[in-house]
MARKEGU-794147 format. One line per field, with one value per residue (C-alpha): x, y, z; residue number from 1. Coordinates in Angstrom, 1 decimal, always signed. Each point is the difference from the previous one (the first is absolute). Layout:
N
u <- c(X, ...);
v <- c(Y, ...);
w <- c(Z, ...);
i <- c(NUM, ...);
***
This chain:
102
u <- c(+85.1, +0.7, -2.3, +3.2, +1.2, -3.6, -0.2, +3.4, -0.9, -3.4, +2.0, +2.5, -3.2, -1.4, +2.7, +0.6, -3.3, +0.1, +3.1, -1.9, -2.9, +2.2, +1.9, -3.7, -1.4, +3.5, -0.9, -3.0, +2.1, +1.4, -3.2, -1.6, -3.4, -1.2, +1.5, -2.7, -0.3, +4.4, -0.4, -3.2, +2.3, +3.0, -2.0, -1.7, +3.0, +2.2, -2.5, -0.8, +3.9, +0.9, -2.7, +1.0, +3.8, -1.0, -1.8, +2.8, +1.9, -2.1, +0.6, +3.7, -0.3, -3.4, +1.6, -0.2, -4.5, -1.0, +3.2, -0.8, -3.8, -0.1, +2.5, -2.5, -3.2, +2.1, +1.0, -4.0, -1.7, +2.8, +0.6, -2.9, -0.9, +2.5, -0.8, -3.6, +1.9, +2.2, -2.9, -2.2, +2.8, +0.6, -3.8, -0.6, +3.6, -1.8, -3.4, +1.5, -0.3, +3.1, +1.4, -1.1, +3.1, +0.6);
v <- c(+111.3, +3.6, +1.6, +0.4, -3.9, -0.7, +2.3, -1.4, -3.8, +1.0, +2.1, -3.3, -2.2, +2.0, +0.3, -3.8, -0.5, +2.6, -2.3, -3.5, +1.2, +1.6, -3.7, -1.7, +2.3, -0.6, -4.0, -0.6, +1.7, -3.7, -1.8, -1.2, +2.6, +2.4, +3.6, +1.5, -2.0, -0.1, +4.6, -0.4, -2.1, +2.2, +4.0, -1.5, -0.7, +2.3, +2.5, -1.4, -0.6, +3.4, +1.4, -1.9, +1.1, +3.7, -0.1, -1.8, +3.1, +2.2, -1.6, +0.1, +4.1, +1.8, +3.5, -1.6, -0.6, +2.6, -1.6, -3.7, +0.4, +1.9, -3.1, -2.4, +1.4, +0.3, -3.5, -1.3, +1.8, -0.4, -3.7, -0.5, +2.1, -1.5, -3.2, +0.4, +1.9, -3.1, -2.5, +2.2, +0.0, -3.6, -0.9, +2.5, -2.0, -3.1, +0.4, +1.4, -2.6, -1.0, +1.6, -2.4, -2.0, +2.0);
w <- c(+66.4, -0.9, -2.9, -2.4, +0.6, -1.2, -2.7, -1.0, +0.1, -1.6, -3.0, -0.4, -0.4, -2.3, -2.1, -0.1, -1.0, -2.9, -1.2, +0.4, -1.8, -2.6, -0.8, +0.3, -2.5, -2.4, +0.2, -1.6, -3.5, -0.1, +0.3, -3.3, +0.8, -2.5, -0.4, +1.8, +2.8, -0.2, +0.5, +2.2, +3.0, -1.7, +0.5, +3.4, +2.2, -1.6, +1.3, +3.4, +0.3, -0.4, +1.6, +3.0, +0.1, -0.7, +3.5, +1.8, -1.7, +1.7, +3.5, -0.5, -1.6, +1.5, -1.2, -3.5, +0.2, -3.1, -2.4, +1.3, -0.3, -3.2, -1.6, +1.8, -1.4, -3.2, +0.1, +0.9, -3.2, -2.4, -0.1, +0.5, -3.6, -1.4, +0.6, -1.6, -2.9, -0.7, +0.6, -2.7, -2.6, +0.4, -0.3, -3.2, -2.1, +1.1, -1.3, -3.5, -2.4, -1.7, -3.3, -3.2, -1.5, -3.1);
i <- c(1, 2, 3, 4, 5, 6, 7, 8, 9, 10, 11, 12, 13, 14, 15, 16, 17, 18, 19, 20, 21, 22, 23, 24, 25, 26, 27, 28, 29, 30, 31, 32, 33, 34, 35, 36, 37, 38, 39, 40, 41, 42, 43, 44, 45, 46, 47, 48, 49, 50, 51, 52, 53, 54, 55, 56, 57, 58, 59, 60, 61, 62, 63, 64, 65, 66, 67, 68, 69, 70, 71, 72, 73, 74, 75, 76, 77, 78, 79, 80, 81, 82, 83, 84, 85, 86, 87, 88, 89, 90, 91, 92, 93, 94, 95, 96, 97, 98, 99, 100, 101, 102);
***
């Protein structure tokens, strides 16, 4: 097997697993689970997913390494804050006590 069939096949794989992890990570929003635990499954393999499709990317597109790895390293610290962000604003509404009936 030649070194661009395997990169190929290996680039394919990878991007099928970014897109099974994606649709795992979308099914636990039906389940009855909390919100947190709901955006933890959510943040996680939308992260992995992507992270995974972005390197079959750069198998398929080596000239494209500094714009693929810069999205890549983008992609790893911003959901990643932004999950923490949304899991923080979510804790602090839930620990407010509720408005008196006036």
């Amino acid at each position: 097997m030649s070194l661009a069939r395997l990169a190929d096949t290996t680039s394919l794989l990878l991007l099928g697993v970014g897109l099974v992890l994606w649709f795992w990570g979308t099914w636990p929003l039906l389940e009855p689970w909390s919100y947190l635990r709901k955006l933890h499954a959510l943040s996680v393999a939308d992260t992995l997913g992507s992270a995974c499709m972005l390197a079959g990317l750069l198998l398929r597109i080596p000239q494209a390494w500094p714009l693929l790895t810069l999205a890549l390293l983008a992609l790893v610290v911003w959901n990643t804050i932004f999950g923490y962000v949304l899991a923080a604003c979510s804790r602090d509404a839930a620990a407010r006590p509720a408005d008196p009936p006036r």
